[in-house]
Structure formats: C-alpha cells, structure tokens
C-alpha positions as CSV (number, residue, x, y, z in Angstrom):
1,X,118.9,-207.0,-208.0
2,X,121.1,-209.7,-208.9
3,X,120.7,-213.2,-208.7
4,X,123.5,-212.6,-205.5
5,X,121.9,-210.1,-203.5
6,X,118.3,-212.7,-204.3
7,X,120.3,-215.2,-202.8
8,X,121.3,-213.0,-199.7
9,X,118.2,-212.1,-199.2
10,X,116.4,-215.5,-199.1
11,X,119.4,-216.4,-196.8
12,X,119.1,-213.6,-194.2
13,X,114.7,-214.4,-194.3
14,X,115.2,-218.1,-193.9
15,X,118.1,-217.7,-191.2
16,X,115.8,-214.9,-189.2
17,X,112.5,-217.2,-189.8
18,X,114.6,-219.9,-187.7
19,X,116.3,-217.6,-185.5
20,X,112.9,-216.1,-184.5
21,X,110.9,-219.8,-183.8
22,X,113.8,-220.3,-181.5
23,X,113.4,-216.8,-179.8
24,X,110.0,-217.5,-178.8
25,X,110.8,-220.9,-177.8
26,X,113.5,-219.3,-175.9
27,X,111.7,-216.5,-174.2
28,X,107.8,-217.8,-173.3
29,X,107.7,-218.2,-169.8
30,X,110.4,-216.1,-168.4
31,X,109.2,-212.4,-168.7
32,X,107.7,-212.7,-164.9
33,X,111.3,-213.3,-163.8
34,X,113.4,-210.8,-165.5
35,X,115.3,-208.0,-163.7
36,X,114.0,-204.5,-164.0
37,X,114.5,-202.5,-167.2
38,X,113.7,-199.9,-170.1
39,X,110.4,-200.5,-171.2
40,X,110.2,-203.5,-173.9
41,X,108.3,-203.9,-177.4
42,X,107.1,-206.4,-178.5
43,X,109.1,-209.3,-180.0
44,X,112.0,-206.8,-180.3
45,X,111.8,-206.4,-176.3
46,X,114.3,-203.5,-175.1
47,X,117.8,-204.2,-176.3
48,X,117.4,-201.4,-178.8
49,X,117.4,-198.7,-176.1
50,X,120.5,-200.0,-175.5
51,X,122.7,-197.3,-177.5
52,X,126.1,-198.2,-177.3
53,X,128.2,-195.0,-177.3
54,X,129.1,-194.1,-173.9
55,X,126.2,-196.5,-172.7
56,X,127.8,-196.4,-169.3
57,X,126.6,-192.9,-168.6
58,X,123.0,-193.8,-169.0
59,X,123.1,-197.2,-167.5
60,X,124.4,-195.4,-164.4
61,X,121.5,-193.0,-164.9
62,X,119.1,-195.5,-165.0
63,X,121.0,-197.4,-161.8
64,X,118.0,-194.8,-159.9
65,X,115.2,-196.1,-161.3
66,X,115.8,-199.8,-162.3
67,X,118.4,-200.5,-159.4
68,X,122.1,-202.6,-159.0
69,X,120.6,-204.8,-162.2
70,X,119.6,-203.4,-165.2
71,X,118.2,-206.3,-167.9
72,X,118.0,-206.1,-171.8
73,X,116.7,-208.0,-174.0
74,X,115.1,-209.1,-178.0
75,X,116.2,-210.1,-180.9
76,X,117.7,-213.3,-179.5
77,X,119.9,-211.9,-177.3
78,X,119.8,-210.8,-173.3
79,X,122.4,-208.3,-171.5
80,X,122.6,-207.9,-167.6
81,X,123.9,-204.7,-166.6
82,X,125.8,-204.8,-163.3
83,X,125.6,-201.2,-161.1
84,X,126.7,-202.6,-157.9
85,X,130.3,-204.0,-156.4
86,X,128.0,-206.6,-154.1
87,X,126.3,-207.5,-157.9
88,X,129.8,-208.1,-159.4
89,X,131.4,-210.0,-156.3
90,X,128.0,-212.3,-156.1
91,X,128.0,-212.9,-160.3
92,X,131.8,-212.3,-161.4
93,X,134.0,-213.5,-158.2
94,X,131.5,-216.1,-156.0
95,X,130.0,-217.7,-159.3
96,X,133.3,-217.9,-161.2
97,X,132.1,-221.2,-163.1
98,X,128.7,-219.8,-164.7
99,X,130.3,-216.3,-164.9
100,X,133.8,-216.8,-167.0
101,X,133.0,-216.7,-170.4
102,X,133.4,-214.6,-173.3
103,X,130.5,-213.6,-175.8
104,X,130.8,-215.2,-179.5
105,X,132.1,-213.0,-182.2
106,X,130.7,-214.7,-185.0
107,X,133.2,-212.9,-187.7
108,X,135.8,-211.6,-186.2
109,X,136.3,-214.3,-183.2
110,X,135.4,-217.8,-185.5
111,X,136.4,-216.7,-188.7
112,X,138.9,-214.3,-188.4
113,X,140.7,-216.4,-186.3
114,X,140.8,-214.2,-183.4
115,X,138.8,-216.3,-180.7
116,X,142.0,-218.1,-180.2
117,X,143.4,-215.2,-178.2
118,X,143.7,-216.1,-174.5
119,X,140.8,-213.0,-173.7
120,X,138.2,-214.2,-175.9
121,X,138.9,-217.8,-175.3
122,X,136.1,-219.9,-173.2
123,X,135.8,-220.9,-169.7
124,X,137.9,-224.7,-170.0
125,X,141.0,-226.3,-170.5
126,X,142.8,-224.0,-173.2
127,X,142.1,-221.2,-171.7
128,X,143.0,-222.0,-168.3
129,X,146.7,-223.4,-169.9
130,X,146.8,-219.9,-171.5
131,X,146.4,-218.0,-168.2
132,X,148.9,-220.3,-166.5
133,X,151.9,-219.3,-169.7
134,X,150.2,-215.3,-168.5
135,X,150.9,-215.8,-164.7
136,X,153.9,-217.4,-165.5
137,X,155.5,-214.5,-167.2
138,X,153.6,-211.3,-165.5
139,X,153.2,-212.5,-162.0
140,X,154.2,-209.5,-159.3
141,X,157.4,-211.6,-159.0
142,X,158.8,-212.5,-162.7
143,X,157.8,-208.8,-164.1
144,X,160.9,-207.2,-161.3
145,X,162.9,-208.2,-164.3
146,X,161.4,-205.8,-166.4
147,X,162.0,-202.6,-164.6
148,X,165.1,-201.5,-166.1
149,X,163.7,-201.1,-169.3
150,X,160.3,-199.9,-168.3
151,X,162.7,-196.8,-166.8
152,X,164.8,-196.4,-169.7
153,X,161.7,-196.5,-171.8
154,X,160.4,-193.8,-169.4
155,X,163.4,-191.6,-170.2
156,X,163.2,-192.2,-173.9
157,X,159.4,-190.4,-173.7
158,X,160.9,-187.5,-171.3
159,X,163.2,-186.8,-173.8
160,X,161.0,-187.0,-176.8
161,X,158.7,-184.6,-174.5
162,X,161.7,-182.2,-174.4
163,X,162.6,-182.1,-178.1
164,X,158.8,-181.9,-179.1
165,X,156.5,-180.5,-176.5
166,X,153.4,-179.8,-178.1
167,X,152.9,-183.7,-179.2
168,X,153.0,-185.0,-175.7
169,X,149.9,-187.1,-176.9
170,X,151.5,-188.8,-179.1
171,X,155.1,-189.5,-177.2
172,X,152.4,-190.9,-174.9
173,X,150.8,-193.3,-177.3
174,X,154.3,-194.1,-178.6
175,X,155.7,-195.3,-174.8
176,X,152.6,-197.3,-174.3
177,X,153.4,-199.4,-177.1
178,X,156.7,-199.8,-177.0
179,X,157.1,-201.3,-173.4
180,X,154.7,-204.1,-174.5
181,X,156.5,-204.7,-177.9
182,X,159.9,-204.7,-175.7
183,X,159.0,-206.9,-172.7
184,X,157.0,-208.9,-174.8
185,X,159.2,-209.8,-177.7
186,X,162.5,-207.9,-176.7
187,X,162.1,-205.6,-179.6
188,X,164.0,-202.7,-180.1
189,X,162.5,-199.1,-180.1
190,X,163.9,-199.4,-183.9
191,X,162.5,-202.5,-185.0
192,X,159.5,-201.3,-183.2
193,X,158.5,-198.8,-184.9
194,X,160.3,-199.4,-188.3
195,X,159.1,-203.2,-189.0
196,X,155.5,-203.7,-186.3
197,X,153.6,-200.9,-185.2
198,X,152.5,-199.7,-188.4
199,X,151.4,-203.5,-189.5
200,X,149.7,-203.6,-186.1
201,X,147.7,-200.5,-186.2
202,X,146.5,-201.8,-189.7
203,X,145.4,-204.9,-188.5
204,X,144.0,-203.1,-185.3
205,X,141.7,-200.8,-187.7
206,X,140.5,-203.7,-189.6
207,X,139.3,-205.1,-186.7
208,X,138.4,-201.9,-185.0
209,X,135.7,-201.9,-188.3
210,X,134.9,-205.3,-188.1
211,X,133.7,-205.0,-184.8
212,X,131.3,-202.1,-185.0
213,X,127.7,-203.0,-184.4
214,X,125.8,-204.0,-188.0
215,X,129.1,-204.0,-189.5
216,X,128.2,-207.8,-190.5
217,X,124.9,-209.4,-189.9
218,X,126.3,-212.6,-189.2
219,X,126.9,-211.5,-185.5
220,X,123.1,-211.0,-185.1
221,X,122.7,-214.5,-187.6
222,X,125.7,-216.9,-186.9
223,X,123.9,-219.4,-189.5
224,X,125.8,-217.0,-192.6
225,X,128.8,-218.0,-191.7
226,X,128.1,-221.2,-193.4
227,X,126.8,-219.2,-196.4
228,X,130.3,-219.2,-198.0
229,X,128.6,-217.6,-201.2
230,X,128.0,-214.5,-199.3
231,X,130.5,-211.2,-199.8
232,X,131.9,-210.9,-196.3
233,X,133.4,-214.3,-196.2
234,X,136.3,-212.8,-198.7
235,X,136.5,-209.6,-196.2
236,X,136.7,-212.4,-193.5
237,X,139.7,-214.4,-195.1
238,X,141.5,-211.5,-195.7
239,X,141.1,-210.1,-192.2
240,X,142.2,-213.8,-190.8
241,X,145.4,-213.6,-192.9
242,X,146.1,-210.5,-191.5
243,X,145.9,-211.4,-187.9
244,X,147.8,-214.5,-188.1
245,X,150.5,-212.1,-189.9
246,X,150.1,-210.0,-186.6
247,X,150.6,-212.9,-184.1
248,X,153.0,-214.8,-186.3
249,X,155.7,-212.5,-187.2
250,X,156.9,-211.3,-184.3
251,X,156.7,-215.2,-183.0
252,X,159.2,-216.2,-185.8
253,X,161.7,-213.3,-184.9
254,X,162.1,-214.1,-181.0
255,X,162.6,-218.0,-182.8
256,X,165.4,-216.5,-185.5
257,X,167.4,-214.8,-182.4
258,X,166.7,-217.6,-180.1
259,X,168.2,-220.1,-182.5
260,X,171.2,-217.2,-182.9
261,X,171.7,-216.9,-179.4
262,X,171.3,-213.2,-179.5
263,X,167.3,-213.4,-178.2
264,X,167.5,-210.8,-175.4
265,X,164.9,-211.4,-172.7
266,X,161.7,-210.9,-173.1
267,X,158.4,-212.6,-171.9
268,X,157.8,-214.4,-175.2
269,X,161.4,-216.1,-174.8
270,X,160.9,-217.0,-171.2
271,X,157.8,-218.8,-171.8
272,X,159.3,-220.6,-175.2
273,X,161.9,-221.8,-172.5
274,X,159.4,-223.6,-170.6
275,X,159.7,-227.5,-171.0
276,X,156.6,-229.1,-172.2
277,X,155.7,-232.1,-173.6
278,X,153.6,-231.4,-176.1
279,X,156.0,-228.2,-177.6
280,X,153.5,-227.7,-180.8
281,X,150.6,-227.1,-178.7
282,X,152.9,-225.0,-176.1
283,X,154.5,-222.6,-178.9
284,X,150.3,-222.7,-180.4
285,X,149.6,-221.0,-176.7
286,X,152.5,-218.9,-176.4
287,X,152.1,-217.5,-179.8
288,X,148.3,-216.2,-178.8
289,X,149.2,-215.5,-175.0
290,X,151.9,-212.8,-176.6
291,X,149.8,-211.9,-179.5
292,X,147.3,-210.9,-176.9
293,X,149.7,-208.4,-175.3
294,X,151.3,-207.3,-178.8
295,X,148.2,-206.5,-180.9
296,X,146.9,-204.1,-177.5
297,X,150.5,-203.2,-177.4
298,X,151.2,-201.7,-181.0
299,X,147.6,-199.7,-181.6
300,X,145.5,-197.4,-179.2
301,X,143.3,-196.2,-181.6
302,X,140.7,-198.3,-182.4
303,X,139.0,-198.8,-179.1
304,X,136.5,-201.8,-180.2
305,X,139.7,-203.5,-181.1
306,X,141.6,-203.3,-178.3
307,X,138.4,-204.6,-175.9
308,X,138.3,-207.5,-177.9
309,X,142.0,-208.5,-178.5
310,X,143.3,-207.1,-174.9
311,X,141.9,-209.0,-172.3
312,X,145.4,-208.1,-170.6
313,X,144.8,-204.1,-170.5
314,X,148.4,-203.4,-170.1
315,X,148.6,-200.8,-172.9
316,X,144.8,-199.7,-173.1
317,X,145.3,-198.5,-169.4
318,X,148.8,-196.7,-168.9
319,X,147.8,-195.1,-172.5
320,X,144.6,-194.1,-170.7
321,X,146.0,-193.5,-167.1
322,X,149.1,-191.4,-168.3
323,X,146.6,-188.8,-170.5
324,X,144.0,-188.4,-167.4
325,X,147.0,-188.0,-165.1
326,X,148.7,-184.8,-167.6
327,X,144.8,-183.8,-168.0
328,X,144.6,-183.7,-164.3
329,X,147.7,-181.6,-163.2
330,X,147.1,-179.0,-165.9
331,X,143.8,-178.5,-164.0
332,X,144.7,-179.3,-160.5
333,X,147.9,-177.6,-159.9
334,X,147.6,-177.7,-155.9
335,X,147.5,-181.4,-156.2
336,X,150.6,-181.5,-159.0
337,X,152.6,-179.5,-156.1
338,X,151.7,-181.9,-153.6
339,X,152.6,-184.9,-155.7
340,X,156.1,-183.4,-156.9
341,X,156.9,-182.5,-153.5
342,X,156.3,-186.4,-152.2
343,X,158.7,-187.3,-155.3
344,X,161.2,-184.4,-154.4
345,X,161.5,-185.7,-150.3
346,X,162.0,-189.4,-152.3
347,X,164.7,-188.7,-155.1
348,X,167.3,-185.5,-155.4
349,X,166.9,-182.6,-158.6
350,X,170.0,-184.5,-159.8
351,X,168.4,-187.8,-161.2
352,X,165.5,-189.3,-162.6
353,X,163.5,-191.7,-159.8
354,X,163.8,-195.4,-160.5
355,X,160.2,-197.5,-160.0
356,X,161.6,-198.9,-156.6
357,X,161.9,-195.2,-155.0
358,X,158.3,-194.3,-156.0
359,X,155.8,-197.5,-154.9
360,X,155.4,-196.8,-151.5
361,X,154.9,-193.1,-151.7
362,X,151.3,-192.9,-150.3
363,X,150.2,-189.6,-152.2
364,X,151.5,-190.8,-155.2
365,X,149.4,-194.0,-154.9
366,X,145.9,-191.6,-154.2
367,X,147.0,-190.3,-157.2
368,X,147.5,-192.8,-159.3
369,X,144.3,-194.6,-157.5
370,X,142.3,-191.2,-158.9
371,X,143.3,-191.4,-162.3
372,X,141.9,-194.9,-162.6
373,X,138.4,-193.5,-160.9
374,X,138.1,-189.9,-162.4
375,X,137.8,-191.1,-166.1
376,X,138.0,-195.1,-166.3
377,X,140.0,-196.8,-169.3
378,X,136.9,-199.3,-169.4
379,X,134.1,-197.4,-168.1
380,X,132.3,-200.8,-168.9
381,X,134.2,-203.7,-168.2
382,X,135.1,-206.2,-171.0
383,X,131.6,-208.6,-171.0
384,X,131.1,-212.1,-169.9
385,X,128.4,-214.9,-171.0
386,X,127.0,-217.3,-168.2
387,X,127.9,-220.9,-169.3
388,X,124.6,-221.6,-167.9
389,X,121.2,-220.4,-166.8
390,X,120.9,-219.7,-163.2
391,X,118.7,-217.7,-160.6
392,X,120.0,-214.8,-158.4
393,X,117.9,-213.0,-155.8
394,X,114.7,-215.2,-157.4
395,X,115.1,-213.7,-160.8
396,X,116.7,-215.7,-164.1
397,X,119.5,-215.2,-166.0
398,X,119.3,-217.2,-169.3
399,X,122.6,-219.0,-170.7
400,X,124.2,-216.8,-172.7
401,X,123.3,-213.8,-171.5
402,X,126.4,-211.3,-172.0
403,X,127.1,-209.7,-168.5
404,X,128.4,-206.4,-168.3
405,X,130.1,-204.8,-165.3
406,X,129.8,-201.1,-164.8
407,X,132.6,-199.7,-164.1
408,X,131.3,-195.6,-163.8
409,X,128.7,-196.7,-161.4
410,X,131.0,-197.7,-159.4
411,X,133.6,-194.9,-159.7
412,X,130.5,-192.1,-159.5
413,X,129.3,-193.6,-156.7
414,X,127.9,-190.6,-154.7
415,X,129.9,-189.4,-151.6
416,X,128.8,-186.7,-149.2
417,X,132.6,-185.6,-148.4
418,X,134.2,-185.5,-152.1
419,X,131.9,-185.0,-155.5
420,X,132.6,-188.1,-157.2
421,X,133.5,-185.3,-160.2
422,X,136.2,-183.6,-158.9
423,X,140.1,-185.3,-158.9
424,X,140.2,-185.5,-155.3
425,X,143.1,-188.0,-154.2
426,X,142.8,-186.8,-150.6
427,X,139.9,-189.2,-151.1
428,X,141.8,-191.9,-150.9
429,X,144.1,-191.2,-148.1
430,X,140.2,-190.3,-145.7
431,X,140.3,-193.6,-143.6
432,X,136.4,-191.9,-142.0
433,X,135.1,-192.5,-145.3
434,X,134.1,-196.0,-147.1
435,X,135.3,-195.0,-150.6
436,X,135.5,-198.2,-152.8
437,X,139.3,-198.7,-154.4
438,X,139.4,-198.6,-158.2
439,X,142.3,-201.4,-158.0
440,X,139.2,-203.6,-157.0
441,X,137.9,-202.5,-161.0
442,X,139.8,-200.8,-163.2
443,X,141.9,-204.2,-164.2
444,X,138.7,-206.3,-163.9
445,X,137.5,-209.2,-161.9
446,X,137.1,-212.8,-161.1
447,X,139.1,-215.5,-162.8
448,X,139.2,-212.6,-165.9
449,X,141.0,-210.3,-163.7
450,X,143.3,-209.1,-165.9
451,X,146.8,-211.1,-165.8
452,X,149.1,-208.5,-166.7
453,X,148.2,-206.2,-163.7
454,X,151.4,-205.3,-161.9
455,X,153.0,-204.7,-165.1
456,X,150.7,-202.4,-165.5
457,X,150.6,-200.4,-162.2
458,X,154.5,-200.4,-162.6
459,X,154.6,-198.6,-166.1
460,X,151.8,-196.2,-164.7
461,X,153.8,-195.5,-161.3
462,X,157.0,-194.9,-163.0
463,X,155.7,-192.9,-165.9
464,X,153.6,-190.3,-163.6
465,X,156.8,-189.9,-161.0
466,X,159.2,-189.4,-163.7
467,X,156.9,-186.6,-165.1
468,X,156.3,-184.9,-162.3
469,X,159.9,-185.0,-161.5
470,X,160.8,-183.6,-164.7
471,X,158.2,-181.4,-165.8
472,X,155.6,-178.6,-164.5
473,X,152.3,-179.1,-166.1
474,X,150.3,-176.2,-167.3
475,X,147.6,-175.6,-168.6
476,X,147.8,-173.5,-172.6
477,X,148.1,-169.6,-171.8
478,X,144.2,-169.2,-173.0
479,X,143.1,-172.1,-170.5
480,X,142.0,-175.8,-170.3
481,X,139.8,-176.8,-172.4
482,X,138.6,-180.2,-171.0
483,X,138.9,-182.8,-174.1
484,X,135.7,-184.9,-175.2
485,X,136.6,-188.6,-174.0
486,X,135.9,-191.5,-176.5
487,X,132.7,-193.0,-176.8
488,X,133.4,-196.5,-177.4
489,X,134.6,-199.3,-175.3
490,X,137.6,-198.0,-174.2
491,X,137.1,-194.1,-173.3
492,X,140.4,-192.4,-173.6
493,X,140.9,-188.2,-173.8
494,X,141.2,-186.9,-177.2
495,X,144.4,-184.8,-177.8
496,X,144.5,-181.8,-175.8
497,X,146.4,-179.5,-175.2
498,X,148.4,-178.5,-172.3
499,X,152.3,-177.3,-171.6
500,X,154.8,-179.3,-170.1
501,X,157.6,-177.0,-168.8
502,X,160.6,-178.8,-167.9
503,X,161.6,-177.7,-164.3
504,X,165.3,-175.8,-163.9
505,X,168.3,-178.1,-164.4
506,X,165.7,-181.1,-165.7
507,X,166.2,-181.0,-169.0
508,X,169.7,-181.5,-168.3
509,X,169.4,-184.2,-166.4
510,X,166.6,-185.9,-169.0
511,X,169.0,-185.7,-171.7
512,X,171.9,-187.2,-169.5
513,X,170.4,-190.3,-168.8
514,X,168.8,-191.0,-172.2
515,X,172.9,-190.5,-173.6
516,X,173.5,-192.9,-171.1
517,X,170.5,-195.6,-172.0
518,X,170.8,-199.2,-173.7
519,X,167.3,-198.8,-175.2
C-alpha cells in the first residue's frame, strides 16, 4: 500500500470517526417518533434494505404493511417514502417552504459544477429567479409559438419511421431530443445531431456514472471533498469542464447568430431578450435554465443523469410516453382502433393532424392519461430535502431528510372496476369511479412541479395523433414480447420490437409534407 492509498485511508477513518459522533448526537432521542419501517440494525438502522433498482416496486409492496409513510434511516442519512396523494399534498404542496429542496450531491452537484442547474438548485432567491426565466419561456401561453416546429419535427420522425421501420426506437429517441435542442436553442436537425448530441450523450454518461451509488465515497463523507490529494478530485475537474462545455457551447452559438441577426427563435433567445439590470447575472441564469432543458434534451440513456440534470422532464417523458404508447397499441389493438377512429372523425386520410385539431379529443386524452399511469417515466419522483425539521401526524421528520414521492403507488392504486395492470383508458373517461389523474404526478408537484409541462403534453399529444394517423401498430408476426423496463430512476421500455404498418395512401402523404417542411 502506498503512502497514497495510507493517506486515504486515515482520511476516510478520521472523516467516518466524525461523521459517526455526529450520528449519534443526531439520532438519540428520536427513534420513539419515527414513522413505520423495515426492521433496523443497529447503528446502521435500515437504509440498507433500501435497494435502489426499481425500489418503487417494493416500497409499494411494503405501502401494506408499513402504511402511506415508509421511513429509512443509518448511516447519517434519513429517507421518507411517500405512498399516499393526501401524504404528498400535506408534505410537497401545503408545506412548500420545508418541502422544496433538493438533496446535496457532494461530487457531481458542488464540484462538478452541476448544482447550478435550476433542478438541483435550493429553495431561495436563485432558484426562484431561475423558475421565473422557466415560466417565462414555457408558460401554456409563450410555448403556442412552438407548435409549428414541434409538427414539422413530428413529420421528420414519420418519415424516418417509413424509410427505416424496424428502428422505430431510435427515430423515437432521436425526436425527443431534437424538439428540446430546437425550441431551446433554435438548432437545426443538422447542427443537432452533427455538432451537440454526441457531446451531450458523452457528458450525460459521465454523469450517468458519477451518480451511481458508491461510485465516490465522498457522497456518503462530504468532508473529502476538501481532501484535494485524493484521486477523484482529477475525475471531478475533468467532469466540471465537461459540463460547462455542455451548457456553454450552445449558449455562445444563440450569442454568435443573435449578434448576426440570423438567431431564429428559440427559448434561449427570448429570454436573452429580457431587459435586466444586472445582464451578467441574467445570461449566468439563462445559460443554466437552458442547459437544464439541453443536457435532458440531447441524452436518454443514462437514466441517473437525466433525474439529476432534468428537473424539467420535457424529454425524459415524451421519450418515455411515446415508447409505452407504441408498446401499448401493439398489444391493445381494440383500443388503437378506437383512438384512430377519434383522429379519423377530427382530420381527413389526406393530411397529417396539426396539435390544435387533436387537444380536445377526449379519448385521445384517456389515452394519453394511460400512458403516463401504466408505466410511469419517474415511477419515483425526483427527491426533495426538508429545509427544516418538523412533525406531521405526531411523528418527526429530521432536516435533511430526502423525501421521496411514489409515483407507482399511486398509479397501482387498486380499483375494483379496472386492474390497475391492464391499459384501460376507458378508466379515465368512468365519471362512477374516483380514479386519481396522473397529470396530478407524472410532471411532479408543489413549487417543483415541473415548469416545462405543457410543452411536454403538446409534443406527447401530437406525436401519438400523428402515429396513429399514419400508421397501424402490430405486434412482430411471432408475438409481443413485453420489454424489461429500466431499473433506475427513470424507467423507460428497452427496445422492442413491434411493426408499424403505414396505413393505405399514408406513406404518401408522410413523405409530402416532410418535402414540404422548413425543418
């Protein structure tokens, strides 16, 4: 052993000698009010039951035995599990002050650089300033601007679906990023994939790896990170460099065509065109607030990665939703025909439907509304850290404790008209029964709700009409085989496979209107 690896080692037993003292100084007194949990050990207490891939299915499991509140804790650290819509409302929504703040992320948030993004900002000023520059430019109202291109986007991936069937899951990926990197920076599909994506998914899977659970210790000891002797700190420079590359670049080419005049519009212009006093701390905020949207935008493969650095969703969910939806037509053909033939009374066999025709088509919205509750994007929702200790329903919640909102539970909620496992959207559209709306979840809650939401249900809407407009979705000629979703935070299908037929005189029509695109 070198004189290094000594030095290491002294610092990690000195640095868990501390943190322990302060554990026990932490914790004596409180175990009569905790919440119900998994039996603890101790000085460790529970949190190691606590396995983290697909930890939704057994925390929903456990919802029987332990009730709405599940509670974790050892090691330092304490995680409140929330099974219940009342829970969430009374924590998340009514308690918005405690409840709004992000967990630490010792490497990847302080000293990679990446806490400066707008979702794992704290609860105070700069991140309020933040959301304002994100309501400013996604608002229900300023995002109408953006549905021409979300269509012509739209008919790009019909197209590509045509000329390359079988690799529908990527076409899918592809679209996904490419109306973020468009609305956000007013990109070209060129420049797009030429000169960003591949940068992005690079930086993505670095941080996708940084993330992992032990992948440095110094998110169980923050006291390393002062350690600047100690190996990670180079892997942490490196990995800072590369995310200010990510957030930086495409920054400095909306400047280049601004000061041009050729800057076509995009959110990242719109909000440079703000008037503020203080323009360096403005263009600081702008630069994260798009960077938020861009690095989600540009990468859906590392799912710990997009959690942290897409507070926004955006991508993460039409990805997500657009895969469940083909999933769920392959499987469900009597629900594909009723869907199509709703589109078919809405728009002729002669065009493509445009977003406008298709939001008020109330099967179409049960659809939609079951794709977000059959397999959520974030069957956990992105965590929060009270600000403070408090009490609820006599038991107490230390500060810091990362909250954790369970999205499953409440999608899997049992129902004594429709099994909570089948894609049902008729569910939806049952006024006798008190089924809980996934709009009220699946984009999050509180003051963290996620900003970018309508954007979001318009790429999903107009994306699922135009498929089933063009296309009949079938399941391979040996079957479906239902695909394994991921395990991590986000939960997406893996590829599958499935065949998507265009219907007669479609493919004409698809191939029409892309000749005819500006994109």
């Amino acid at each position: 052993m070198g004189l290094p690896d000594i030095q290491i080692v002294v610092a990690l037993f000195l640095a868990f000698l501390g943190f322990h003292c302060y554990l026990l100084a932490k914790t004596t007194g409180r175990d009569a009010s905790r919440f119900p949990g998994p039996p603890s050990l101790p000085l460790i207490g529970n949190i190691w039951r606590l396995n983290p891939k697909r930890a939704w299915l057994e925390l929903t499991s456990l919802k029987e035995k332990h009730g709405d509140i599940i509670y974790y804790h050892g090691l330092g650290n304490s995680v409140l599990v929330l099974n219940s819509i009342d829970a969430i409302k009374d924590l998340l929504e009514k308690r918005n002050n405690t409840y709004s703040d992000r967990p630490v992320f010792t490497v990847v948030g302080d000293m990679m650089g990446l806490g400066q993004s707008m979702p794992l900002l704290p609860n105070g000023p700069e991140w309020r300033a933040c959301r304002k520059l994100a309501h400013l430019a996604l608002s229900p109202s300023a995002v109408t601007k953006y549905h021409h291109i979300q269509e012509e986007l739209t008919v790009l991936l019909l197209k590509e679906i045509l000329d390359a069937p079988g690799e529908f899951n990527s076409h899918v990926r592809l679209i996904a990023g490419r109306i973020i990197l468009t609305l956000t920076y007013g990109l070209s599909v060129k420049d797009a994939d030429d000169n960003y994506i591949t940068d992005a998914e690079k930086t993505m899977k670095m941080i996708g790896e940084a993330v992992v659970p032990g992948a440095f210790v110094a998110d169980l000891l923050p006291i390393l990170k002062h350690f600047t002797f100690l190996p990670f700190h180079k892997e942490a420079a490196k990995g800072r460099d590369m995310i200010e590359n990510l957030v930086s670049k495409p920054m400095a080419h909306v400047h280049r065509e601004m000061t041009s005049g050729i800057a076509p519009k995009s959110l990242t212009r719109d909000l440079l065109e703000q008037d503020f006093e203080d323009r360096e701390t403005h263009e600081h905020r702008v630069k994260w607030t798009s960077g938020s949207l861009y690095g989600a935008g540009a990468e859906t493969v590392s799912q710990h990665a997009i959690a942290l650095f897409s507070g926004l969703r955006e991508d993460n969910q039409t990805y997500t939703t657009v895969l469940v939806f083909i999933l769920a037509m392959a499987m469900y053909p009597d629900v594909q025909r009723k869907a199509q033939k709703e589109v078919s009374s809405r728009v002729s066999s002669t065009r493509l439907p445009k977003l406008a025709e298709v939001r008020d088509l109330p099967y179409l919205e049960a659809v939609v509304k079951e794709c977000l509750r059959w397999r959520p994007a974030l069957p956990l929702g992105l965590a929060r850290s009270t600000a403070t200790d408090d009490i609820y329903n006599g038991y107490f919640i230390p500060k810091g404790t990362v909250v954790m909102p369970n999205a499953w539970a409440l999608a899997f909620t049992p129902n004594a008209e429709y099994d909570p496992q089948e894609f049902i959207p008729e569910r939806f559209l049952d006024e006798s029964q008190d089924i809980l709306d996934p709009m009220t979840y699946a984009f999050g809650f509180g003051r963290r709700i996620c900003p970018g939401k309508a954007l979001a249900e318009n790429s999903i809407y107009i994306i699922l009409a135009n498929l089933l407009a063009a296309f009949n979705i079938l399941p391979p000629e040996d079957g479906i085989r239902p695909p394994e979703f991921g395990p991590n935070l986000i939960s997406y299908p893996e590829p599958f496979e499935c065949r998507l037929v265009p219907k007669p005189g479609m493919d004409q029509v698809v191939r029409m209107s892309a000749a005819e695109s500006s994109i």
